[in-house]
Each structure stands twice: as C-alpha cells, then as structure tokens.
C-alpha positions, 0 to 999 in steps of 0.5 A: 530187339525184335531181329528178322534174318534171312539167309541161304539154309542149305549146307555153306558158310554164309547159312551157317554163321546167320544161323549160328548168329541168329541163336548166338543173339537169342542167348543174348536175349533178343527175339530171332525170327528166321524167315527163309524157303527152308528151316536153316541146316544147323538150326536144331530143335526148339530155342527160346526166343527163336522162330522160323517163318517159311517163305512160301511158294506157289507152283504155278504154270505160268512161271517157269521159275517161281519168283522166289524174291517176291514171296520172299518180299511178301513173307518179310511184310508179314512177318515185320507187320506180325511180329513188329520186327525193328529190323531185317538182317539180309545175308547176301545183296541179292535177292534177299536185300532186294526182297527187304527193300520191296517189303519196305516200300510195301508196308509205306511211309508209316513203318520204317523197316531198317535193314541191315545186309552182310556181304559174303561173297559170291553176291559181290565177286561173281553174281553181282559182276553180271551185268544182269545183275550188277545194278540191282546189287548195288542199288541193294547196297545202297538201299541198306541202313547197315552194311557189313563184309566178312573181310577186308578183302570182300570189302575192298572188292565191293568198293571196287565193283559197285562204286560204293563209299568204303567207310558205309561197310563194316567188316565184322568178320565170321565167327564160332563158338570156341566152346563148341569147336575145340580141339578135344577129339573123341577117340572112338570115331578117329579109330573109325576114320583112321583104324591103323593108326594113319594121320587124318587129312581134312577137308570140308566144303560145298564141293563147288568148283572154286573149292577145287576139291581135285587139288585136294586128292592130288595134294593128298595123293603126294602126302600119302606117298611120305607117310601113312594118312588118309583123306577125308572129305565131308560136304557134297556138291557138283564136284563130288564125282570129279574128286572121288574119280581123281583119287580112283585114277590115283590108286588111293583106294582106301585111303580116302573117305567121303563122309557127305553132309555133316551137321555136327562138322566139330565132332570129325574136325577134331580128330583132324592133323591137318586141313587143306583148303586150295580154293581159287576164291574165299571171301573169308573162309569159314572150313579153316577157321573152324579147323583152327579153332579144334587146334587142327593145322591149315594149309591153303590158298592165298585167295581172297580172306584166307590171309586175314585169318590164317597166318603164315608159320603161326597156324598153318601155311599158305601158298597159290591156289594152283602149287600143289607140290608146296601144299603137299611138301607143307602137309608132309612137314606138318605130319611127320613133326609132331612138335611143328604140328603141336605149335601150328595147332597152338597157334590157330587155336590161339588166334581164334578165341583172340579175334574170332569167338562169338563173344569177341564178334556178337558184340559187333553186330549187336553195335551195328544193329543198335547204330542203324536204329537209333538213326532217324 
C-alpha cells in the first residue's frame, strides 16, 4: 500500500510511535510518505520506501496565526493526487483528521481517499472537551473510514465524550521494537550517569504538566534520603525550571542530572534501576513501556492507560498520582532488593515482547488498513 501519515514531529509519544509505525511498515514493504510542518524527531536519514512531505506555510499579515489545517489540507491533496496514496493515517482528530476530510472533499466524487485516525489522547481528554473544539472533534471521528485508540481507557473516554459507536474504535495499542529497546546497558555511559556506583532513577517526558515532574524530585528527594541514587531527567518542556528549582529547594545538588532532549532515549533507559511515572493523565504511556522493555522496573500512577500495561507486583507498582510517600517507599523496596528488582525487570520485559513488540502490533494496523480499503 501507498500510506500518508500525519503527526505532531516534535518530542512526545504520539510522534514517536507514527514515526516508528511509518518505518515499521516500510520494512514490511509498503511505501510511507510523512507529510508533516517538520521532518518527524526520530525519523533518521535515508529509508527505502520512505518519503517526507512538508506541509508549507506562508507568513502572511493578514493571519495573526497561520492557518496551519488548511496548508495541511492542501499538502495531503497533493500528495494523494502525486503519489496516488490509497490512504491517509491521521495522528490526533484534530486538526490533522479535520484537514484529511478538507482534502477529500477537495479532490471530489472521483477519488475516495480513506482515512484512517489514532486517538492518542489530549485530542480526546482535553482539547476536544472545549466547546470550541468538541463538535469539530467529533464530526472528525466520525468522518473517519477507521478508527483506533492506544487504550481502552482512551476508548472509553471517546464513547463518553463524543457520543460515538464503541465498536467503530479498535484499540490497537502502542508498541516498540524489543530488539532495540532492551535491557543491555552499556557500561561506559552508566559510569557517566552514575560515576559512584549510585542506583540510577529514571524519568523521561515532554516535561508538561500533567507529567508532574516536581513529584518526581520529591519521590526521589525520599529515595535518596534510604540509599545512594541519582535522578536523571531527560526531555524538556514548560516545567523543566519548576523541576530543576524543587531539587535546588530540596538540596540534591549533584545528585540530580538533566540531560534534554534525546533521540536514542534506549541507550540511557537501560542503564536505569528504576522509572517513575507520577502523571495525573496517561492515555497509555509510552516512557514506561519503553523502561520496561530495557528490563527497567516501573513505578507510576493509576492514571488513564497506565494499568493496562504496567502490572501491579509483576513489572513494577502502581498508586495515586498524588502518594508520593508510597511511590518512594515502592522505589527504596525495589533498590535496595536486587532480587525484587531482577523479577520486576523479568516481568516488564516479559510482558512487553508478549503484547507489545512491533511484530505482535504491525499486524494490527496492517488489518485495519486493509479492512477500510477494502470497503465500498
């Protein structure tokens, strides 16, 4: 097949996994045409049967805000009149679903473009619940040929929210390449990230609120206190300086280290004893299911999808995304027992090649794709 995906490029979940699905799906033969504002951040260098589009925009005065939908509409026309696409993969209702219908409708009665849209999340739990936005969202959703959720929970929202048929959403959740992501830390860069020998705490996100990074430092301000750790953070976002001055207030000092944005996140991952996930939302949860599959033990919130992928005593522990004293108290057990941490480790890897890997998922989309095709 001839596949279009759009998706948000910069550093989050959501871009990731298109990304990742978009090359996944080029090794499976198909031919992938990113059309985005900017190249995707973990999209590399040259791919067979991969291409990107850039969607372009023109500054004009009369917009105080460029309409990006529209250009994105325009650049999805011409790409499906080009490249003779059989079908557009939207990442998030809107605008990127809105801005698939627009370009089918441009192209008229003698092209029927399928598109095809993944929930992932703030399109469905916040942006979407706007009354500025709620009837667009769903008229987007409904106006798709297929529909899939990263989780249940994300599912179940959207039935709730938008009034929308329950069994017209697949959930076909997010996934990873198990080769890549394991649990084979590479000693050279844990003596960087832990010089003293220290347990390496982990977290990683986009740094916004809902990730409530401060809970973090404070989670970790606790662990430190029973035993030698350090903290380190990677990604950035608006609550970077909020996170950095909590540890400053709580005299870490040293012992925390912010790293920024990382491409190759599997690398640090697995030099990881443990990750800690507090969000006050998750859709699914993409930063724990990567520490899982590099054997890394989970401690997070109950929020959203987090359950449906992190198991209780199995891969890590899970609580209220405001107990920050059980979170620490669950991070000290797990560090000071190697033999809890081992089968923690064990188990998250385990239960991700089991449901998880892109073998296992691929497949998935692959069916839905070839299910709203092959419909009149």
């Amino acid at each position: 097949m001839k596949i279009g995906i759009t998706c948000y490029p910069t550093y989050g979940g959501s871009g990731a996994v298109a990304t990742a699905l978009g090359l996944a799906l080029a090794e499976r033969g198909h031919e992938i045409h990113f059309i985005t504002y900017d190249q995707p951040f973990r999209l590399p260098g040259f791919k067979e049967r991969v291409f990107y589009h850039e969607v372009e925009m023109e500054d004009y005065p009369l917009f105080e805000h460029p309409p990006y939908s529209l250009a994105l509409a325009v650049a999805l026309h011409d790409a499906v009149k080009r490249e003779g696409l059989d079908l557009v993969h939207m990442h998030y209702a809107i605008p990127h679903a809105a801005s698939a219908f627009l370009a089918r409708e441009m192209l008229g009665e003698g092209r029927d473009l399928k598109i095809v849209t993944t929930l992932h999340g703030t399109d469905i739990t916040l942006l979407g619940l706007h009354p500025s936005f709620h009837e667009i969202t769903r008229f987007s959703i409904l106006q798709s040929d297929g529909l899939s959720a990263v989780s249940s929970f994300l599912r179940d929202e959207t039935v709730c929210n938008f009034s929308v048929p329950r069994d017209g959403i697949e959930v076909i959740p997010n996934f990873l390449d198990t080769d890549l992501w394991r649990p084979e830390p590479d000693l050279n860069r844990l003596s960087m990230l832990a010089p003293h020998g220290e347990k390496v705490v982990m977290h990683v996100s986009n740094f916004r609120p809902v990730k409530q990074v401060h809970h973090v430092v404070e989670i970790f301000a606790k662990i430190s206190q029973a035993t030698s750790a350090r903290l380190v953070l990677i990604g950035d976002g608006p609550e970077r300086p909020r996170a950095l001055q909590r540890a400053r207030d709580l005299g870490l000092g040293d012992k925390v280290l912010f790293l920024g944005k990382h491409v190759a996140v599997e690398e640090l991952l697995a030099c990881a004893n443990l990750f800690l996930l507090p969000s006050a939302s998750e859709s699914f949860g993409l930063a724990a299911l990567e520490a899982m599959a590099c054997g890394v033990p989970v401690v997070a919130s109950t929020a959203g999808g987090i359950p449906e992928l992190v198991q209780n005593n199995v891969s890590g522990y899970l609580f209220p995304s405001d107990a920050i004293d059980e979170m620490a108290e669950a991070g000290i057990r797990i560090l000071t027992d190697e033999a809890l941490e081992e089968r923690l480790s064990l188990g998250g890897r385990e239960a991700t090649t089991r449901r998880f890997d892109k073998e296992i998922v691929i497949p998935e989309y692959e069916a839905l794709y070839e299910s709203v095709t092959s419909s009149t």
